[in-house]
Structure formats: structure tokens, C-alpha cells
C-alpha positions in Angstrom: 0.0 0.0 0.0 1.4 3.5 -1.0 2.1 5.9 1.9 1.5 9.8 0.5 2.4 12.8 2.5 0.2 16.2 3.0 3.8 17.7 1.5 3.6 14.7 -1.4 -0.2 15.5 -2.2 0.7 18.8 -2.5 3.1 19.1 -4.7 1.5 16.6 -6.8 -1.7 18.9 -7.0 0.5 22.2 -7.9 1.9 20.1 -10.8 -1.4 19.7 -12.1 -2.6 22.8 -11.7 0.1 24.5 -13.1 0.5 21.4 -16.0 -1.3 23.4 -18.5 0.6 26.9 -18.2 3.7 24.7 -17.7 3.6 22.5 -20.8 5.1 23.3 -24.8 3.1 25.4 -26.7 3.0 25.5 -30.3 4.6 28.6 -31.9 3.6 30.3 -34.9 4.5 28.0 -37.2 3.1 24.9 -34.6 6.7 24.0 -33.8 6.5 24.1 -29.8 8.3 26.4 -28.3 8.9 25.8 -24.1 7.4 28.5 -21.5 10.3 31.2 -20.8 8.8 34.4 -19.2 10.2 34.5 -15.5 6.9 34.5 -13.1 6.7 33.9 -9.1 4.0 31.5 -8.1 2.7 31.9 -5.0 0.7 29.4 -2.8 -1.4 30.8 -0.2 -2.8 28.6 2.4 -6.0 29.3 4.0 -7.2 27.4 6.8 -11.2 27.6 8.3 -11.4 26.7 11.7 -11.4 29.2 14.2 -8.9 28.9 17.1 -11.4 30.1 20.0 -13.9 27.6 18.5 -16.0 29.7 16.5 -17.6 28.7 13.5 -15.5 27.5 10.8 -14.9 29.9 7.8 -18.3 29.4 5.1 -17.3 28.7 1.2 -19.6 32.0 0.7 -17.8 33.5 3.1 -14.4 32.7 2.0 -15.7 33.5 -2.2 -16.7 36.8 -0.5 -12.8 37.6 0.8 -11.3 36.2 -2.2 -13.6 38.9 -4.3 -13.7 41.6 -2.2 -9.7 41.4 -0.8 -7.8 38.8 -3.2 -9.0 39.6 -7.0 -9.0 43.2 -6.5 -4.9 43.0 -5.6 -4.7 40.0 -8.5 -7.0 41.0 -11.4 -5.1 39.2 -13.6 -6.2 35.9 -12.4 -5.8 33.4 -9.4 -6.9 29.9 -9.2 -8.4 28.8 -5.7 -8.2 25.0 -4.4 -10.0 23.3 -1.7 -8.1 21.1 0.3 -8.2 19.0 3.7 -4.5 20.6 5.6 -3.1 20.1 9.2 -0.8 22.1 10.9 0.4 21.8 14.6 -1.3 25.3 16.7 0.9 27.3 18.9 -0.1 24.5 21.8 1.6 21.8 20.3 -2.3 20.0 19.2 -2.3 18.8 15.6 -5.3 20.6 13.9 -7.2 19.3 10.4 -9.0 21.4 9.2 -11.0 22.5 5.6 -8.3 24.8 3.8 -8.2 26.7 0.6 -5.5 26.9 -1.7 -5.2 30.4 -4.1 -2.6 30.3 -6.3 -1.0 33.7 -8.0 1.2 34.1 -10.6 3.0 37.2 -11.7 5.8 38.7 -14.0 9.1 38.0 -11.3 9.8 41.8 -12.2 6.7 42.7 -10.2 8.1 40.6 -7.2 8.0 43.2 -4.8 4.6 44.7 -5.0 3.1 41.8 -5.3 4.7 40.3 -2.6 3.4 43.4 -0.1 -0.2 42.6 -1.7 0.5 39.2 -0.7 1.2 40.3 2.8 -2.1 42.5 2.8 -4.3 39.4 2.2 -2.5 37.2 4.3 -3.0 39.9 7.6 -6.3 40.8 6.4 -7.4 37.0 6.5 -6.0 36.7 9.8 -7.7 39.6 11.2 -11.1 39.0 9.5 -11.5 35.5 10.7 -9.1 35.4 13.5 -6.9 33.1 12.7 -3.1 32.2 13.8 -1.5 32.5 10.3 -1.4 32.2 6.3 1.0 30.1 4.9 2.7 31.5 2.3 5.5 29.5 -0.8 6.8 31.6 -3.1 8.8 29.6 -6.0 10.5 31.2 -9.1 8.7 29.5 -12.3 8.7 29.8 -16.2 5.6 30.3 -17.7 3.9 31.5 -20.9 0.3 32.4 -21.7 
């Protein structure tokens, strides 16, 4: 029987997701031609649960953050996962809990603002549904679209 990690599952999802944008297109004369613009994915991980027990985080609820706080920082386009995640709290107790994943990617050159957007979601998420953090990967890419 095969063993797969939360780590393992993962990545094995962001290769999927990211198959299409990743794999040869055809050029103009249908020779294919490999992805070479320089982009920064980012993976945001959004958990639901509340740590003081409150009701977890709706889907309409988390649609309503990702239009009224995500697509308005990323206009261009995001693409938004649901997931089962576990982290360990600041107690030590391993928590599962319904997550979300959003992916973003952007032109490397905008790194930096995009990154302080980034950090705008990821406090205003912790704020508006109190939780203890957003994870965050950032990972240098090629893509073309």
C-alpha cells in the first residue's frame, strides 16, 4: 500500500494545476516552443477553523474575501483549491482542518509589490477570521500564456 504525504499531495496537485501553463506550446508556425517568461508562483494557504472555536470559515464567506480582498490585488487571475490541511497550533495540538489553496502568478519583475499585496491578504485574512496565520511558498517558475 502506498504511503503519500500532505507535502507529497501537494506538490503533486500544484503540478497539475500548473500542467497546462507549464507544458510546450505550439509557436507560430506549430513548432513548440517551451514556456520562458520568468513569473513567481505563490501558494497561499487558508485554513477555516477558528482557534477560539468559532464557527469554521463558510465557502460564501471565503468566495466573499477572495472577491472583495484577493481579486481586486490580483486582477489578472488566481486559481483557488479546496483542500483537507493540518498544521500543529501554537499548543503543540495537531489541527485538520477544511483549507483553501489560491494560487498567483505574476511577472518575477513585479516581485515586490506583489509580494506586499501578498502580505495584505495574508494579515487581512488573519484579522477578518481570527486566525493564527497564512501560509505562504513563493517559488521562481517559467511560464507562458
Amino acid at each position: 500500500m502506498e504511503t503519500r504525504t500532505w507535502a507529497g499531495l501537494l506538490a503533486g496537485a500544484a503540478v497539475l494545476m500548473t500542467g497546462a501553463a507549464l507544458a510546450p506550446v505550439a509557436g507560430a508556425a506549430g513548432t513548440p516552443i517551451a514556456p520562458h517568461d520568468p513569473y513567481t508562483r505563490t501558494e497561499l494557504f487558508f485554513g477555516t477553523e477558528r482557534p477560539d472555536g468559532g464557527p469554521a470559515v463558510t465557502d460564501q464567506e471565503f468566495q466573499d474575501f477572495v472577491d472583495s480582498v484577493i481579486t481586486p490585488r490580483f486582477p489578472d487571475g488566481l486559481t483557488v483549491d479546496q483542500a483537507r490541511g493540518q498544521y500543529r497550533d501554537r499548543f503543540g495540538v495537531i489541527e485538520h482542518e477544511r483549507s483553501y489553496l489560491v494560487t498567483l502568478l505574476y511577472p518575477t519583475p513585479q516581485a515586490k509589490p506583489a509580494g506586499a499585496a501578498v502580505e495584505e491578504i495574508r494579515r487581512s485574512y488573519d484579522q477578518r477570521f481570527q486566525q493564527e496565520a497564512v501560509g505562504r511558498v513563493d517559488e521562481a517558475v517559467k511560464a507562458s500564456f
